[in-house]
C-alpha positions as CSV (number, residue, x, y, z in Angstrom):
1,X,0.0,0.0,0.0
2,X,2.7,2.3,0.5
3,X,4.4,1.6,-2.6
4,X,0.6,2.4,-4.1
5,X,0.8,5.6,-2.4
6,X,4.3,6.6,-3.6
7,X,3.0,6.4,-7.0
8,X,0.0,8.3,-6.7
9,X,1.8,11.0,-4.9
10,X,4.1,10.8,-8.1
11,X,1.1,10.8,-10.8
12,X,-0.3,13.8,-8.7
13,X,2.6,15.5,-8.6
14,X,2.3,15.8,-12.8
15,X,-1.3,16.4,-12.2
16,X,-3.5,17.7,-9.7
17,X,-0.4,19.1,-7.5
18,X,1.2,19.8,-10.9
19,X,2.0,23.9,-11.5
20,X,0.0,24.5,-14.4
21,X,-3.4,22.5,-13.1
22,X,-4.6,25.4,-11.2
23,X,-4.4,28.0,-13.9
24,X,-6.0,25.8,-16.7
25,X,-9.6,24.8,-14.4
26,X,-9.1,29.0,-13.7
27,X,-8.2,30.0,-16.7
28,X,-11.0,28.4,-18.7
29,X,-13.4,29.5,-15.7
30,X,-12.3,33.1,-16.4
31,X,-12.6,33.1,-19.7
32,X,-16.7,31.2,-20.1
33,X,-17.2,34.4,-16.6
34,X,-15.5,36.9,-19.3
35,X,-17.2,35.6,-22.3
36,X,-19.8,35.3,-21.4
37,X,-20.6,38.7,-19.4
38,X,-20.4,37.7,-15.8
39,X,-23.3,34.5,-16.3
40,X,-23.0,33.6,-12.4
41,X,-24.1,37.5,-11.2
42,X,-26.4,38.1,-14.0
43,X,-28.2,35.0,-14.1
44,X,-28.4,34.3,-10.8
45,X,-32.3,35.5,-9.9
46,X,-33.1,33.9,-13.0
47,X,-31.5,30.1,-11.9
48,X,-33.7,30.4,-8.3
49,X,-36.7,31.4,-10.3
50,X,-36.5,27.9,-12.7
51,X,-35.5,26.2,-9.9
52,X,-38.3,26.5,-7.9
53,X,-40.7,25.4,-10.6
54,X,-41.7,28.7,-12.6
55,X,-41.6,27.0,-16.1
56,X,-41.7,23.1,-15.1
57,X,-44.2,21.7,-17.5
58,X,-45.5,17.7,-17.4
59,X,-44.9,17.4,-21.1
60,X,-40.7,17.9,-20.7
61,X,-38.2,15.3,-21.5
62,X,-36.4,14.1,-18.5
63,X,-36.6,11.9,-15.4
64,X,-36.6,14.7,-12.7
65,X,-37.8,18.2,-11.3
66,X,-35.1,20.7,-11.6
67,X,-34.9,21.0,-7.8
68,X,-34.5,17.0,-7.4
69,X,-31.7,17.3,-10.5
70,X,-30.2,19.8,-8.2
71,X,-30.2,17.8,-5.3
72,X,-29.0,14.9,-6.9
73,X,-26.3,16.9,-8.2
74,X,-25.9,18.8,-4.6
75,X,-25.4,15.3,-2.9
76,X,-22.8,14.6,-5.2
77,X,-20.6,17.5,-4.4
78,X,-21.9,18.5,-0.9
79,X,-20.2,15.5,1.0
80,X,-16.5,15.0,2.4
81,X,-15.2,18.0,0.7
82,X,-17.1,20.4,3.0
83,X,-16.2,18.8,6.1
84,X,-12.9,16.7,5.8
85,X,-11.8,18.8,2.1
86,X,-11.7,22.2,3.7
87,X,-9.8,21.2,6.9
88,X,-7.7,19.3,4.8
89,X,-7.2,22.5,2.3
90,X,-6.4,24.9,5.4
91,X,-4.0,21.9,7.1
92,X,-1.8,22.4,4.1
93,X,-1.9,25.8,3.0
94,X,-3.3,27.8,6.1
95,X,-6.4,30.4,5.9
96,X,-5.6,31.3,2.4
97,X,-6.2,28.2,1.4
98,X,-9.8,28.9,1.6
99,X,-9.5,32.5,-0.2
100,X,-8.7,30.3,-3.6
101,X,-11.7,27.6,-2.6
102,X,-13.7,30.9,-3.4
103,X,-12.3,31.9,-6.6
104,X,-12.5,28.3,-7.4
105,X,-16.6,28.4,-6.6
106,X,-17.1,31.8,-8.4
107,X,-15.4,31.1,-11.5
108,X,-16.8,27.5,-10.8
109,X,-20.3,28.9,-11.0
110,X,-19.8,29.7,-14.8
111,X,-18.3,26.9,-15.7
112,X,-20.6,24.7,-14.3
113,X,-23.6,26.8,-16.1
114,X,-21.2,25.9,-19.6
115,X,-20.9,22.3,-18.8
116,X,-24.1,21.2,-17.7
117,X,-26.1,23.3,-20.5
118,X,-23.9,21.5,-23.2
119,X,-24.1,17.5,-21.5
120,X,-28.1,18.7,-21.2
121,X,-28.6,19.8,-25.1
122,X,-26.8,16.5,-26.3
123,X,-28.3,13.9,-23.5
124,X,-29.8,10.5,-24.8
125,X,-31.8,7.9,-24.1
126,X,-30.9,4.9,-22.3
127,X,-32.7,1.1,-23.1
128,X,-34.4,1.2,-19.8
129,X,-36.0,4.9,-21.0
130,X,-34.2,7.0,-18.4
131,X,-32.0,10.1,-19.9
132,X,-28.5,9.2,-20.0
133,X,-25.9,12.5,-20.4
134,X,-22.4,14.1,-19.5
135,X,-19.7,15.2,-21.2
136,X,-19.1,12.0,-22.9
137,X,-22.4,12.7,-25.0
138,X,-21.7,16.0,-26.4
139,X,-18.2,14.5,-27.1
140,X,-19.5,12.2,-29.0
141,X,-22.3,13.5,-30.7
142,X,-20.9,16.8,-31.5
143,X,-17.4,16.8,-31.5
144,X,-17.1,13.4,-33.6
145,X,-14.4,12.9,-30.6
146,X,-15.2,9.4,-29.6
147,X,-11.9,8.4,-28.2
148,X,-12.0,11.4,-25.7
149,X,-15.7,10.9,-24.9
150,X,-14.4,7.4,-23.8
151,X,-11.6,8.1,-22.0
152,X,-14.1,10.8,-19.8
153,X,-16.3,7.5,-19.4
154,X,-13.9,5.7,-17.9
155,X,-12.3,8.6,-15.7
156,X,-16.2,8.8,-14.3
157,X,-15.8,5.4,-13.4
158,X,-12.9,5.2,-11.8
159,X,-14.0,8.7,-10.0
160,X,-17.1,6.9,-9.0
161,X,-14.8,4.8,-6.6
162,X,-12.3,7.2,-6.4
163,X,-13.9,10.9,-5.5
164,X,-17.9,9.8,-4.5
165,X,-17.5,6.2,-2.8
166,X,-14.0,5.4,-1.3
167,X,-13.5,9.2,0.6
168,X,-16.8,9.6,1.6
169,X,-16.7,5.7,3.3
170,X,-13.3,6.3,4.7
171,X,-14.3,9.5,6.3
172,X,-17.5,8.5,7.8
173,X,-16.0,5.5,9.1
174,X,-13.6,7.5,10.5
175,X,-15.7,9.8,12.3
176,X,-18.4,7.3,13.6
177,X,-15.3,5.4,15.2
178,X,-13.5,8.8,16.7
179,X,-17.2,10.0,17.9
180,X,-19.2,6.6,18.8
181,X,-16.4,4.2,19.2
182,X,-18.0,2.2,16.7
183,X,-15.9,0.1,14.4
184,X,-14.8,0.9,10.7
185,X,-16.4,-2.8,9.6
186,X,-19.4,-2.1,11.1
187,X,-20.1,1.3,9.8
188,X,-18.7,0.3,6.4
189,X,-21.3,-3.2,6.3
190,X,-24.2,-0.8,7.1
191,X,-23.9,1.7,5.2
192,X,-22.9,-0.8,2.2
193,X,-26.3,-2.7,2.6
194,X,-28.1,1.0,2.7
195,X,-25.9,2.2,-0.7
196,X,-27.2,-1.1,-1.9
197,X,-30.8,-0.4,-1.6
198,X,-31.1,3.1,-2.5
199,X,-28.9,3.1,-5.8
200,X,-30.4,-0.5,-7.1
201,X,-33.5,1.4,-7.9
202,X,-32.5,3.3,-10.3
203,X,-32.8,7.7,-10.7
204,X,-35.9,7.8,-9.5
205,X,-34.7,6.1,-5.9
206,X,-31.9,8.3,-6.0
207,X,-34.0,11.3,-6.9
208,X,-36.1,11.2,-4.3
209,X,-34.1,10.0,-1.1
210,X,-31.8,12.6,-2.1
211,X,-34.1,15.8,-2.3
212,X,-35.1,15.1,1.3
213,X,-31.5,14.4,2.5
214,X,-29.9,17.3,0.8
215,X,-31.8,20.2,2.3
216,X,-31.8,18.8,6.4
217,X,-28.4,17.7,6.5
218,X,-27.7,21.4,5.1
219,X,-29.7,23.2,7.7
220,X,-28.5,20.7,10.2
221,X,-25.0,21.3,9.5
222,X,-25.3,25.0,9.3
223,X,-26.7,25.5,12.5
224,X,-23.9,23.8,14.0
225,X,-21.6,25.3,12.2
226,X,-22.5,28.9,13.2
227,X,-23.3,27.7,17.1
228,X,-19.0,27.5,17.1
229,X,-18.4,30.8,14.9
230,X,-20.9,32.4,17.9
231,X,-18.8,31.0,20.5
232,X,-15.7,32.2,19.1
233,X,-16.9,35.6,17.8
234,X,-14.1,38.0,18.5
235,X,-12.2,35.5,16.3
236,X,-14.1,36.0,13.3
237,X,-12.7,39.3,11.8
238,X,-9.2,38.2,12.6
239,X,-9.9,35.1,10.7
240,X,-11.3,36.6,7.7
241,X,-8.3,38.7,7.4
242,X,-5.9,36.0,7.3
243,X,-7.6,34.2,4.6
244,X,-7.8,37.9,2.2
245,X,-4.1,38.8,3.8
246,X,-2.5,35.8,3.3
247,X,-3.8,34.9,-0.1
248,X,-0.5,36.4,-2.0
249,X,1.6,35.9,0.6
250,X,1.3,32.3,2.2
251,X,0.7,31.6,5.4
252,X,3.2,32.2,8.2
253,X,4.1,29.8,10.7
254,X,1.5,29.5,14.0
255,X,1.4,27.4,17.0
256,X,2.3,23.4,15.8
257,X,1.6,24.9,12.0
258,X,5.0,25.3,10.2
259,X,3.7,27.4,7.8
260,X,3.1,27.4,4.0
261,X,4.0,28.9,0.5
262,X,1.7,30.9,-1.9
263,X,2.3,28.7,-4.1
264,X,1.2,25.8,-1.5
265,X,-1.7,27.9,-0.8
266,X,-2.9,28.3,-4.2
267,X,-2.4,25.0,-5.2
268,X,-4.2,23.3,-2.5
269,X,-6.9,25.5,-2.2
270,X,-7.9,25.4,-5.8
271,X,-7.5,21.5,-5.7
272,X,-9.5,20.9,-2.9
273,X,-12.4,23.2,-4.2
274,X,-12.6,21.5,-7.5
275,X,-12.9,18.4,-5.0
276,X,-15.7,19.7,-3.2
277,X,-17.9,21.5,-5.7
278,X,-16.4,19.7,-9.1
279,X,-16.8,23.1,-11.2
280,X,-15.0,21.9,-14.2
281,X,-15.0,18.0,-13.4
282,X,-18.2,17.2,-15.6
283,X,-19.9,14.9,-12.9
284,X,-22.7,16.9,-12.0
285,X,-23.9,17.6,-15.7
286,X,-24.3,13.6,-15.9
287,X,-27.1,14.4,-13.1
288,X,-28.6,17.3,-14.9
289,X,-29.2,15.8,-17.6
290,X,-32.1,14.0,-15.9
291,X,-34.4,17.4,-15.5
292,X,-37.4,17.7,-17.4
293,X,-36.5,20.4,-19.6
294,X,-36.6,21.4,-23.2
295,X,-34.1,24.2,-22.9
296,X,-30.8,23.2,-22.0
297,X,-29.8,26.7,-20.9
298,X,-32.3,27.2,-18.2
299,X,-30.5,23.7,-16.6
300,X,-27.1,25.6,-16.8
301,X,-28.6,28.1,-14.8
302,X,-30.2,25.6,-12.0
303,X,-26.6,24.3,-11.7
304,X,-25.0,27.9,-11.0
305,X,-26.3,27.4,-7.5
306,X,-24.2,24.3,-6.7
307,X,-21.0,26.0,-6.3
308,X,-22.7,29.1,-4.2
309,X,-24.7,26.7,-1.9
310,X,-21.3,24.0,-1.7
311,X,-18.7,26.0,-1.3
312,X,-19.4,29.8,-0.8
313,X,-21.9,28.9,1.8
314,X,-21.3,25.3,3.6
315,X,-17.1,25.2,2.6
316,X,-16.9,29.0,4.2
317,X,-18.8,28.1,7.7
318,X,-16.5,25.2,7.8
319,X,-13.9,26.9,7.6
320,X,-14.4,29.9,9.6
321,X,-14.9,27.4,12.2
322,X,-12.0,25.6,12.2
323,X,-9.9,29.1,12.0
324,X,-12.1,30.7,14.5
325,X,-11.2,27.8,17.3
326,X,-7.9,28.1,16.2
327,X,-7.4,24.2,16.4
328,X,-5.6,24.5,12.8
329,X,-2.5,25.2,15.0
330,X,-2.8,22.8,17.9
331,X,-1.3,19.5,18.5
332,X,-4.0,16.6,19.2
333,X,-2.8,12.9,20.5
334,X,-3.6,10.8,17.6
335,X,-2.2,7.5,15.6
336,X,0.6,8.6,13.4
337,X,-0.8,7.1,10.0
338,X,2.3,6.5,8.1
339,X,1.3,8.1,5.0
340,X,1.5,11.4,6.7
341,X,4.7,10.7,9.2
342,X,8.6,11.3,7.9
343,X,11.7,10.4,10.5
344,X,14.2,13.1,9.4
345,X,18.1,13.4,10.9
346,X,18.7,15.7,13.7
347,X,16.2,17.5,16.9
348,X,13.9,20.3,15.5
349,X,11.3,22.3,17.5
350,X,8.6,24.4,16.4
351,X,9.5,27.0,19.4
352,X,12.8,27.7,17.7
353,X,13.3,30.5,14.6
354,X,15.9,28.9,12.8
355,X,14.2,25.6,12.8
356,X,10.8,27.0,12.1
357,X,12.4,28.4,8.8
358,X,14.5,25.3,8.2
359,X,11.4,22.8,7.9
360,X,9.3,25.6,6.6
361,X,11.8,25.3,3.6
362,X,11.7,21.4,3.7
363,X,8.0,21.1,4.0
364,X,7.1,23.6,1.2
365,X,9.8,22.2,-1.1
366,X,12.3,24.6,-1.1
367,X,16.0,24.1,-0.8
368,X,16.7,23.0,3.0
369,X,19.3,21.1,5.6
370,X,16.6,19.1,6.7
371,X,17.0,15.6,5.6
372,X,15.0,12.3,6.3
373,X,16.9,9.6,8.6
374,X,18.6,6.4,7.5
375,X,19.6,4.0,10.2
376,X,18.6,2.5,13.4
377,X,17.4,4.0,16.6
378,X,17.5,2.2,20.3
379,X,14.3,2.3,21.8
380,X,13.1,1.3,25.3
381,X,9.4,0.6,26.7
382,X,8.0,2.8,23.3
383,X,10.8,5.6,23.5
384,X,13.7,6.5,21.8
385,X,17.2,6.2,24.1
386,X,19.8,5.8,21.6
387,X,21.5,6.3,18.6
388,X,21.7,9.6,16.4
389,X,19.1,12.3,16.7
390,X,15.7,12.2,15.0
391,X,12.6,14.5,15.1
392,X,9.5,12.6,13.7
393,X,7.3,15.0,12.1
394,X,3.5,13.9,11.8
395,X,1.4,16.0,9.4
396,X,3.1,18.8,8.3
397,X,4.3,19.8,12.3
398,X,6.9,18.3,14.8
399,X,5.8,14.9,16.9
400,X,5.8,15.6,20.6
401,X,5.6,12.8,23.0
402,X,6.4,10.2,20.2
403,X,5.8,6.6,21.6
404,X,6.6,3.6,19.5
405,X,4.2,0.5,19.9
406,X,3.7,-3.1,18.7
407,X,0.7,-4.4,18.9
408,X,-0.9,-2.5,21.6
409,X,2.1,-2.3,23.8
410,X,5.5,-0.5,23.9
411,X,8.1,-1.1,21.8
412,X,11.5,-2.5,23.0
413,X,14.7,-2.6,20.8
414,X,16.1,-1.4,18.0
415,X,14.3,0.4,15.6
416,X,15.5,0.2,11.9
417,X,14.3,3.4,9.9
418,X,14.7,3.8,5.5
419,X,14.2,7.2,4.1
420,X,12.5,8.6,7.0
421,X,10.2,5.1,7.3
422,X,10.1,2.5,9.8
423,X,10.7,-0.7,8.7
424,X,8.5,-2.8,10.8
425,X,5.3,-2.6,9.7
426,X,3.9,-3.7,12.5
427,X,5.2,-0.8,14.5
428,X,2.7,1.8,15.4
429,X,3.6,4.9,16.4
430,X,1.5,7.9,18.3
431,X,2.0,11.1,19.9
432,X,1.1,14.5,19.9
433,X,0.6,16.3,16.1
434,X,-1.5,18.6,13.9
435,X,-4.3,16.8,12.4
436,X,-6.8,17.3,9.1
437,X,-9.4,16.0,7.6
438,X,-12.3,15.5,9.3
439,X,-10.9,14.8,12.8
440,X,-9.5,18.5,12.6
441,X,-13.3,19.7,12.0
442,X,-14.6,17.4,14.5
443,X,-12.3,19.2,17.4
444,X,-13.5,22.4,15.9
445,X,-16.9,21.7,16.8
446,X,-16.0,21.0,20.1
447,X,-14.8,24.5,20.6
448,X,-18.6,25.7,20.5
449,X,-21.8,26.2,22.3
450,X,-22.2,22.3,22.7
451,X,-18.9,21.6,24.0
452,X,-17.8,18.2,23.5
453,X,-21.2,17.1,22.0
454,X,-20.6,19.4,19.1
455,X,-18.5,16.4,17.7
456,X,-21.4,14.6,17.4
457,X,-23.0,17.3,14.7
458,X,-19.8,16.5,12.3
459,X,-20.2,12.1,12.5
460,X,-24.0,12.9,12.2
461,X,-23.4,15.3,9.2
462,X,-20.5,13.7,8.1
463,X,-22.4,10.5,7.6
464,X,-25.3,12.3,5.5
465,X,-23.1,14.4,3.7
466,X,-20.7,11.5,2.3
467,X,-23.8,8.8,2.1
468,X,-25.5,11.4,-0.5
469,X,-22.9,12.0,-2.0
470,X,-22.2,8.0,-2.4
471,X,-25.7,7.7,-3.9
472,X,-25.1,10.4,-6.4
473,X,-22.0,9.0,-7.5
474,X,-22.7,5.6,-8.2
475,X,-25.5,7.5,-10.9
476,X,-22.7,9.5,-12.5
477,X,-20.8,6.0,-12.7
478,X,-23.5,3.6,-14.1
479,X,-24.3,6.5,-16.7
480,X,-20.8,6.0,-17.8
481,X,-21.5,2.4,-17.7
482,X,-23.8,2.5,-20.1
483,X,-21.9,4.9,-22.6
484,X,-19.0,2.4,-22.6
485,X,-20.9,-1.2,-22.2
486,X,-24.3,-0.9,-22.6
487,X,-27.1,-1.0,-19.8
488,X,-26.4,-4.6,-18.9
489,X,-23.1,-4.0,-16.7
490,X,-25.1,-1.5,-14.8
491,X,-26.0,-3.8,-12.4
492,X,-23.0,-5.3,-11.4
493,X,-21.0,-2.4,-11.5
494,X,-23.9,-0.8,-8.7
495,X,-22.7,-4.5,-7.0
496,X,-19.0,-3.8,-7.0
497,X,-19.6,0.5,-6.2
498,X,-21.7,-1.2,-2.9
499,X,-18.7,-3.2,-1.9
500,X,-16.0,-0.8,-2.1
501,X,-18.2,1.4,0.1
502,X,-17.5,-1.2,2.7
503,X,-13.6,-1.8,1.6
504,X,-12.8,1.9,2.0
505,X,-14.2,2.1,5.1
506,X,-11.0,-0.1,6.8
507,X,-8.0,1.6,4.3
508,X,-5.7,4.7,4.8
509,X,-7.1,7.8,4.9
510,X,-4.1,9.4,3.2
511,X,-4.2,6.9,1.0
512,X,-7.8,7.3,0.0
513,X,-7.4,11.1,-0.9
514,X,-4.3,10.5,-2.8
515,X,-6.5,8.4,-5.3
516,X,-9.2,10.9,-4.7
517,X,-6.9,13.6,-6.0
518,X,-5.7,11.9,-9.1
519,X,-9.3,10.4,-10.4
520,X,-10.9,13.8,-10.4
521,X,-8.0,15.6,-12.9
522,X,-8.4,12.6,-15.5
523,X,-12.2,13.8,-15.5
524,X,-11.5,17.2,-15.4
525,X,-8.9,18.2,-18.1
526,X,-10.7,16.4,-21.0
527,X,-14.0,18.2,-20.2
528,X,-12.6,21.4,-19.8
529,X,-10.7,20.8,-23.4
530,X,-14.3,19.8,-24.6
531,X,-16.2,22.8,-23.4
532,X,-13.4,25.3,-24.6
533,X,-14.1,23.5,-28.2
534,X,-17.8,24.4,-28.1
535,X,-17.2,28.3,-26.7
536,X,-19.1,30.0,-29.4
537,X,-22.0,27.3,-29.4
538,X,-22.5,27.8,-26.0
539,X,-22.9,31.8,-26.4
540,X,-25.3,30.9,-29.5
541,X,-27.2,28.6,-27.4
542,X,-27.2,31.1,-24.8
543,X,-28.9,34.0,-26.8
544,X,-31.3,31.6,-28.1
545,X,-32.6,30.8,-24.7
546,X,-33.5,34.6,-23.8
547,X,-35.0,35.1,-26.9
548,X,-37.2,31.9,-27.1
549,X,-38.8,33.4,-23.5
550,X,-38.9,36.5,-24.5
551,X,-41.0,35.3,-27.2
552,X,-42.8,32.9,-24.7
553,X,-43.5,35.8,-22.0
């Protein structure tokens, strides 16, 4: 598994992590808001107004209300982003992590109103007589681009497991365990029996379990959300600034957090917005394509509120939570998962300057002394006693109280340690270190009103976010099922998407988002070539819309 991991990290690095990622899901973003005038301001009104029902007529093509197509498409993106993604986005690069999560929603919102409009006008009809659409349609149909309307396909199915089933599993799992004490099998058996019976039935199923999820768990999680940010008032200003102050800059060192580049920043925080409201992935046009509607445009325009409601909304509150506590900075006692831990040569400490700066350097991938450990350590009842120095650093920060155990107990003798990794994998190790994910939201929440019990509104919300967005997923998979192999694999890939659900919930979380991270780039950059190719359709298709109501009205 670690080997696995090396080579995601690897592919990710050319990817996702990659320099030039950021500015092309952007850069097209900028261009569709410039092009065409500003969509996500000026058509805003108009999206709630269709949304709500104002031109829904019985007689449309389609499986779905534009509201349930919204929700569908809101379960799918409002799940382990908002909670476990932000955290995760401000773990790495600090509060202006969550300044490019913005620009990443707003730009986002028009490219999101491009994609779905186009998947919508070239949607087709599956054997079983539901709509089938996405990017792979208008690929195809239009562009005469088969071969990249297949490699989208199977990108959506491997982002099936990898961005709406394995994260979401892993997470919940996660939390139920931290908050409950209940096990990862257990959850993970559940839930996979639930996943089973909701997504078997089909769109409608999905349609309407999601439609009554979506809008409680968003309420539910609100409230929460701004029960902490109450608490911790006089640190909300102070917070806001370091997310608009910081955005250039990078964030500076603070408490356990060593710190982070712009570049770090801006990278992150664009990544992990695309994670949580997929602006530019082409997922949630697959579920759009299911509204009754005979004007693709006026779909677009439902689809402009994802990104607003995902991340402007829910991603903000989450994260002026976790900034307001200030728990981004403090040191929790947790298991050292060894995806995140590095052994490096020499003490460090976080309370020294020069050291501070040194693994600031290291950390951010700039030229440093710091350098990981190769050799062998004594150790005695779980600490270290002899041999040369180390400092075992533990997500992103400096391990305090480091304790090596096997099996339960402390470990005795010598300790053998290969580019910064131990050996043995039977050795656990635990101590004192930042966290992320959604353990670093979950002691947010503890910082609030509730006290302890607020732990209990992530797990809850954490379990209905992901689950939705599980459901939605496995739609946006078995769509892309039936593009590739016809409608008779849909059933046992909805089989296989049910069991991973319960496979994910006992693997590495690290792990997990590290095949997260690479599954959604080999959906996104062949959509976002696709869309660029149909630019002046799209502004034709546009103008038609407005004046076929004008006409109407």
């Amino acid at each position: 598994m670690e080997a696995f991991n090396n080579w995601l990290l690897v592919l990710d690095s050319f990817l996702g992590s990659s320099a030039w990622f950021p500015y092309v899901l952007l850069g097209v973003g900028l261009f569709f808001t410039l092009y065409l005038g500003f969509p996500q301001i000026r058509y805003f009104r108009q999206a709630w107004r269709v949304v709500t029902g104002k031109y829904d007529h019985s007689h449309m093509k389609g499986d779905t209300s534009h509201f349930q197509a919204l929700s569908t498409a809101l379960s799918g993106t409002v799940g382990t982003g908002n909670i476990g993604g932000v955290a995760f986005a401000i773990f790495l690069g600090g509060p202006a992590a969550l300044f490019w999560m913005w620009m990443t929603a707003f730009l986002g919102m028009t490219t999101k109103f491009v994609e779905v409009t186009l998947s919508h006008k070239y949607r087709d009809r599956a054997p079983d007589g539901t709509m089938a659409g996405g990017p792979m349609y208008y690929m195809d149909k239009r562009l005469n681009m088969k071969w990249l309307a297949v490699i989208f396909a199977i990108a959506t199915v491997i982002s099936s497991f990898g961005t709406g089933n394995l994260p979401q599993s892993n997470n919940i799992a996660q939390g139920m365990e931290a908050t409950f004490g209940i096990k990862p099998i257990i959850t993970g058996s559940v839930l996979a029996i639930l996943l089973a019976m909701v997504i078997l039935g089909g769109i409608h199923r999905i349609a309407k379990v999601t439609s009554k999820v979506v809008p409680f768990m968003a309420v539910f999680y609100v409230l929460g959300a701004l029960s902490v940010i109450a608490m911790n008032i006089d640190n909300l200003w102070p917070s806001f600034k370091s997310v608009i102050s910081d955005a250039f800059t990078g964030a500076a060192a603070a408490g356990g957090f060593l710190g982070a580049s712009f570049a770090y920043a801006f990278n992150r925080g664009v990544n992990r917005g695309l994670f949580s409201n997929e602006a530019g992935q082409g997922s949630a046009p697959i579920a759009h394509a299911s509204a009754r509607a005979d004007e693709p445009v006026s779909e677009g325009m439902v689809s402009i509120l994802e990104p607003f409601i995902d991340t402007i909304i829910i991603c903000t509150l989450t994260g002026m939570v976790i900034l307001c506590s200030g728990v981004w900075t403090e040191k929790f006692e947790n298991k050292f998962e060894r995806a995140d831990m590095t052994i490096v040569a020499g003490h460090y400490s976080d309370k020294n300057d020069t050291d501070v700066k040194q693994l600031y350097a290291y950390l951010n991938d700039k030229p440093s002394d710091v350098k990981v450990f190769n050799g062998a350590v004594k150790v005695e009842e779980g600490k270290v006693v002899g041999g040369d120095p180390i400092t075992v650093l533990n997500a992103r920060s400096v391990g305090e109280d480091v304790r090596f155990r096997v099996g339960g107990h402390p470990y005795t003798g010598l300790l053998d340690i290969s580019k910064g990794a131990i050996v043995d994998p039977d050795v656990n190790v635990i101590g004192k270190s930042l966290v992320h994910s959604a353990q670093l939201t979950t002691k947010a929440f503890t910082k609030g009103y509730f006290g302890d019990y607020g732990q209990y509104i992530v797990s809850i919300g954490l379990l209905l976010f992901a689950f939705s967005t599980s459901i939605a997923w496995s739609y946006y998979g078995d769509r892309a099922i039936i593009y590739l192999v016809g409608y008779k694999w849909v059933m046992p890939y909805r089989v296989v998407y049910a069991f991973g659900f319960l496979w994910a919930a006992v693997s590495d979380t690290t792990l997990v988002w590290n095949l997260a991270a690479v599954a959604i780039v080999l959906m996104a950059l062949p959509n976002l070539f696709g869309i660029m190719m149909l630019a002046r359709e799209m502004k034709q298709t546009v103008r038609d819309y407005w004046a076929n109501l004008k006409e109407k009205e």
